[in-house]
N, C-alpha and C positions, 0 to 999 in steps of 0.2 A: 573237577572233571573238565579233559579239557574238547568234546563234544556233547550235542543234542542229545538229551537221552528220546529212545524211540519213545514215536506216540504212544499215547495212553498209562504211558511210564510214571509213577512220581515217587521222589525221598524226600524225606524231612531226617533235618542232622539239627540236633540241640547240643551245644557247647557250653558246659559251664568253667569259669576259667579263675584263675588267682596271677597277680600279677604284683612286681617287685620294683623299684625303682628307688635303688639308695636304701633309706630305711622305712620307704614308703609302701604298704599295701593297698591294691584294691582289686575289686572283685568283682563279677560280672558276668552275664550270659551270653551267648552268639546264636541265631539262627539264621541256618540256612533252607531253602524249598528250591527243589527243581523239578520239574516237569519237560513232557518231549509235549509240543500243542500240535505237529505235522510232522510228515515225513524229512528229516533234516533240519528244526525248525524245534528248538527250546526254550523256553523260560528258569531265569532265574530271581530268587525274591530272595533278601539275606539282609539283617543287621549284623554289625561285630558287634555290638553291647546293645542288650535292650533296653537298661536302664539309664547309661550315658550317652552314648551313639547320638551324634546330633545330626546324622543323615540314616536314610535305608538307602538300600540301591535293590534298582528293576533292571534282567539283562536278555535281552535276546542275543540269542546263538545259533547261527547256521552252520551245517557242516558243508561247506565246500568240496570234500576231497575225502572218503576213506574207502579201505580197502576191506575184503572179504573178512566176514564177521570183527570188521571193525579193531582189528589187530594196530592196526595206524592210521592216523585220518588229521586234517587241517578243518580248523573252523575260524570263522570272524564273528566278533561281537559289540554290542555295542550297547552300555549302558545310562542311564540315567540318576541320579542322587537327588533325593528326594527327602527335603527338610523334616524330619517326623520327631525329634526331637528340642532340647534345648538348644535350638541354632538363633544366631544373631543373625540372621537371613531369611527371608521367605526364596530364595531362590535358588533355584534344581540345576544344576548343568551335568552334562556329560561326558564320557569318554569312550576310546574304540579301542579292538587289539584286535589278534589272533593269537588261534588257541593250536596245541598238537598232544598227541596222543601217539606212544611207539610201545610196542612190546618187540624187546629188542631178543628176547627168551620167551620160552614158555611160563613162565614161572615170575617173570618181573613187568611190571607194566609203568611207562612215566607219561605223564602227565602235567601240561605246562603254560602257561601262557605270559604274554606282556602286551602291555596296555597304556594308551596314550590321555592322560586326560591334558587337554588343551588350557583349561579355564583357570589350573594352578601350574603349569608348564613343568610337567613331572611327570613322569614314567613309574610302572611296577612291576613288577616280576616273580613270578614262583611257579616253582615246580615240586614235582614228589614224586617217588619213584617207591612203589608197592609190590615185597616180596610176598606169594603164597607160598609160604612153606608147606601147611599143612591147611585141610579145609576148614581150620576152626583157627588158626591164627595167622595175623597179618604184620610181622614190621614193616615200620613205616621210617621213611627219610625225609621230608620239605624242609624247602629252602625260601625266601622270598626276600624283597628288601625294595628300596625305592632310587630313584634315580633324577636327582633335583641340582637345581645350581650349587647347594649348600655341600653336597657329596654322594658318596653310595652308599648307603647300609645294606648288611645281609643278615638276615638271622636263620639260625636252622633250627628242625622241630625234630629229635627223633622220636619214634610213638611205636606202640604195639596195637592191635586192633583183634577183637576176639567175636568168631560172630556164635551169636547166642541161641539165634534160632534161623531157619532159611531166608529169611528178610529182614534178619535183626544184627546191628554191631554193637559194641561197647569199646569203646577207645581210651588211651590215654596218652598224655607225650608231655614233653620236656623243652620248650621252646626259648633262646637265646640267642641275641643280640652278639656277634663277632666281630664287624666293623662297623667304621660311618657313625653317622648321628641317629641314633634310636631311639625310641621315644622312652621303653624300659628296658631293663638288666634283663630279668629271668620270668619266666610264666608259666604254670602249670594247668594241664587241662584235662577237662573228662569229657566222653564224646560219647551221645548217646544215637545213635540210626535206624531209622526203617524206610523200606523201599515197597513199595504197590507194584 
């Protein structure tokens, strides 16, 4: 998401994932928490692997700029990485972006940001763009990739999303590596959501 969700808002998103690299498998869970804490004015708490992930990261997010029910809007953030797993570090550093949000249709909404972290002189990027076809299914399209001395990766994720009950999703997607240096080939994922 790329704004605050309103106050008193929260979703918790569980990912469990498989991942390919050559003839290598591994496997692994992701959690993500968002909360709105004020008016314009969000939290985010998330690891990519619960079991490897040798950081979490903590983000606040301000919306700076949206428009009537929130159809487009700009936000800035700015996170923290916070050692919680096996790191050869006790030390946290941060990074900053901005975020946007367009529904350029009734029917498609994207969703996007890039982000600067200073501490490894590297940039990130992704976005997704979410069709409602119908009120019980969602394809999905993301993109993301990094941007460092060594080159640019992109990998894209396409996904379907089904919602199960009026606060509840179930996902699945297909995510691959297309240029640059990636870290894997292929990865498959299931995505479980509920929102308050």
């Amino acid at each position: 998401m790329a704004l605050a969700d309103e106050p008193g808002t929260a979703s918790f998103r569980f990912t469990g994932f498989q991942r390919r690299s050559g003839d290598r498998l591994t496997d692994d869970a992701a959690l993500h928490i968002e909360a709105g804490l004020v008016k314009n004015l969000g939290i985010h708490i998330r690891t990519d692997a619960i079991r490897k992930e040798e950081y979490s990261e903590v983000m606040l997010m301000y919306n700076v700029l949206t428009t009537g029910h929130e159809k487009y809007g700009v936000s800035v953030f700015g996170q923290v990485s916070l050692p919680t797993g096996y790191a050869e570090s006790n030390e946290a550093w941060g990074l900053f972006g901005l975020g946007i949000k367009a529904t350029p249709v009734p029917f498609v909404v994207f969703n996007g940001d890039i982000h600067y972290d200073p501490s490894h002189r590297m940039s990130e990027y992704e976005g997704s763009f979410v069709a409602a076809t119908k009120s019980m299914l969602y394809p999905i399209m993301e993109f993301r990739g990094e941007i460092t001395t060594g080159g640019t990766s992109l990998y894209l994720l396409p996904g379907l999303k089904f919602r199960i009950a009026e606060n509840q999703t179930i996902g699945a997607a297909y995510q691959f590596g297309t240029s640059g240096p990636t870290e894997y080939n292929v990865e498959g994922l299931i995505q479980y959501g509920i929102e308050f």
